[in-house]
C-alpha positions in Angstrom: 17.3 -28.3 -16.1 13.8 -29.5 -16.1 11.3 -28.1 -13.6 9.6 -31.1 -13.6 10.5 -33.0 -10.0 9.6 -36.7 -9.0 8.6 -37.7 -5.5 8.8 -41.5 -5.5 9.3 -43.8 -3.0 8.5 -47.1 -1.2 4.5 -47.3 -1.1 3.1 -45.8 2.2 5.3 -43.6 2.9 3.7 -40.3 2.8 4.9 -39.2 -0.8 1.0 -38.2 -1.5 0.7 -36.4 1.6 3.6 -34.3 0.7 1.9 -33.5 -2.7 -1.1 -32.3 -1.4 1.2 -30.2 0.9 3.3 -28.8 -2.1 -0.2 -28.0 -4.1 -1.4 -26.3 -0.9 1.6 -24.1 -1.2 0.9 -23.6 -5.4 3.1 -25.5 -6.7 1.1 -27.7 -9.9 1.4 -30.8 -9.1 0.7 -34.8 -10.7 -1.0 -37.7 -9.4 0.2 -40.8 -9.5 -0.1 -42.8 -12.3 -0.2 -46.1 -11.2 -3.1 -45.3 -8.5 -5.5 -44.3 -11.6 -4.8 -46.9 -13.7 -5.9 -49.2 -10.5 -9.1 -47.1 -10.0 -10.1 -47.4 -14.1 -9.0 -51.3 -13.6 -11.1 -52.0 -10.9 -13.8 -49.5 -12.0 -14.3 -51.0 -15.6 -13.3 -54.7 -14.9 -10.1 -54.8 -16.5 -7.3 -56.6 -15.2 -4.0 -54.1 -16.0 -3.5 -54.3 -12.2 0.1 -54.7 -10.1 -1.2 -58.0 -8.8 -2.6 -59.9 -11.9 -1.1 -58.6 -14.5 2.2 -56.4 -14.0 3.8 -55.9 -17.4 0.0 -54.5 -18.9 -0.6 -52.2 -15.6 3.1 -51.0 -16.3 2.4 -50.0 -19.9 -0.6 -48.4 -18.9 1.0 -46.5 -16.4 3.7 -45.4 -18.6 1.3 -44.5 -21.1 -0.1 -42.3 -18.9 3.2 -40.4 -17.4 4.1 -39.4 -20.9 0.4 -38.1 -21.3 0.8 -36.2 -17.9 4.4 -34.8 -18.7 2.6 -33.3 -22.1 0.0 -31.6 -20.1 2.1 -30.1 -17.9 4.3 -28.7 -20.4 3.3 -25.2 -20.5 3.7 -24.8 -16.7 6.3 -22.8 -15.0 7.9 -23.3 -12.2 8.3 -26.4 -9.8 5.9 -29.4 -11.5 5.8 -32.1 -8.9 4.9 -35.9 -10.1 3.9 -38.4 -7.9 5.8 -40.9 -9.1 5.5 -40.8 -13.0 7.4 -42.2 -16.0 10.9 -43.6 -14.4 8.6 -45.9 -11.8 6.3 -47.1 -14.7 9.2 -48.2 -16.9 11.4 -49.3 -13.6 8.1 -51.7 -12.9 8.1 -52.6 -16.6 11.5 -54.2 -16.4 11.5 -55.8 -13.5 8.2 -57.4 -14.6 9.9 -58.5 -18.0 13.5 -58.2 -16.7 14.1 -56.5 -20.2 15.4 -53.0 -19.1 16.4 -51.3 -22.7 12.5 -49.8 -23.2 13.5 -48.0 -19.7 16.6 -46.6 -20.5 15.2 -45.3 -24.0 12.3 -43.9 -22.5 14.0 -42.2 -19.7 16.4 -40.7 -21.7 13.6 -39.4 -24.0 11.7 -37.9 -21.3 13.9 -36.0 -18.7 13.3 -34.9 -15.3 14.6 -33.0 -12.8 18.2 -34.0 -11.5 17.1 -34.5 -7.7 14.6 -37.2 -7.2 13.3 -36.9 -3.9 11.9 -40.6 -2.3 10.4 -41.3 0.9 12.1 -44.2 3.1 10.2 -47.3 4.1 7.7 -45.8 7.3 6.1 -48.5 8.9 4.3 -46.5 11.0 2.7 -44.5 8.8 2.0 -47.7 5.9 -1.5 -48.7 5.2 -3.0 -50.9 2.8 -6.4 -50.8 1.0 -8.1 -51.5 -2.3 -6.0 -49.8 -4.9 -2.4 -50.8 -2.9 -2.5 -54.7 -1.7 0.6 -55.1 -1.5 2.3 -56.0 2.0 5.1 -53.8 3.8 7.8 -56.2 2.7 7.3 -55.8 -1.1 7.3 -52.0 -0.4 10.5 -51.9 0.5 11.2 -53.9 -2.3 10.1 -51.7 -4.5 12.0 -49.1 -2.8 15.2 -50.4 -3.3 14.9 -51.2 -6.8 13.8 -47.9 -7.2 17.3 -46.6 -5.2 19.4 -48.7 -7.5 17.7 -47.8 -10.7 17.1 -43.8 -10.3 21.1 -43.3 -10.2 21.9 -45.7 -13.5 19.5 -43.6 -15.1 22.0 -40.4 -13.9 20.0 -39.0 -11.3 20.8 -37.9 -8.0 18.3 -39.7 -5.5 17.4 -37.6 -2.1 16.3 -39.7 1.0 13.4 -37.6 2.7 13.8 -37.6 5.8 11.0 -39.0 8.4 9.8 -35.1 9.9 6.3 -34.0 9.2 4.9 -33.3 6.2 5.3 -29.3 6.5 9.1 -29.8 7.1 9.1 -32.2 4.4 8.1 -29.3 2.2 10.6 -27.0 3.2 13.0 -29.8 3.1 12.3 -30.5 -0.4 12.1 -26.9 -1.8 15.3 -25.8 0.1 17.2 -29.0 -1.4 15.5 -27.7 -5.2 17.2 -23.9 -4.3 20.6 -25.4 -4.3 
């Protein structure tokens, strides 16, 4: 089974927090994908971004989760991606409602069996410059994600809403099993 485990979840709600926490702990860990191709975007000019132009931001993004996966493929261990490869490709079909590139490319690229997603957290959900987005099209994205992650046979685990620390152990105790 792969050592390489996917946080994902509804935007906003605390999956990069609980990276930083895992890294703090020395576990290797990814950035998300889709939050640099927004910053290159919006740095350069371009517009591959989740607002204007959703099916070129996904293939960017996707281009760069199968990038990431290579680089991390000497590591040992726990690998955590924020969000990665499976979110890229789930974003490129519902933007072209053409799902067969997903399921090939998923099944190419494995990850761990457990994916572990954060709920919609309204109280902690912010916007700014690289997510525009509004709550409602979080949650949105959220339950795509829920329906999609188990037709692509793996085993979604709901965080629970408990501080980031306990989020940790949570998360790391469920990976033990």
């Amino acid at each position: 089974m792969s050592g390489f485990v996917i946080l994902s979840d509804c935007s906003g709600g605390g999956k990069s927090t609980l990276l930083e926490e895992l890294q703090r702990r020395g576990f290797a860990t990814v950035p998300e994908p889709g939050r640099r191709v927004v910053v290159r975007e919006l740095a350069s000019g371009g517009t591959a971004l989740p607002w204007s132009d959703l099916p070129a931001f996904a293939q960017r993004a996707i281009t760069l989760s199968i990038a990431d996966r290579a680089a991390m493929a000497d590591k040992t261990g726990w690998v955590f991606f924020d969000r990665g490869l499976v979110d890229a490709a789930s974003a490129l079909a519902h933007a072209t409602g053409d799902d067969r590139m997903m399921f090939d490319l998923c099944r190419q690229h494995r990850y761990h069996g457990r994916v572990f997603l954060t709920p919609p957290w309204p109280e902690i959900y912010v916007t700014d410059g690289e997510r525009q987005h509004g709550f409602e099209e979080a949650v949105a994205e959220y339950e795509r994600l829920c329906a999609v992650y188990p037709t692509l046979g793996y085993e979604p685990v709901i965080l629970p809403k408990i501080s980031v620390y306990e989020r940790a152990d949570f998360v790391l105790a469920h990976l033990a099993n």
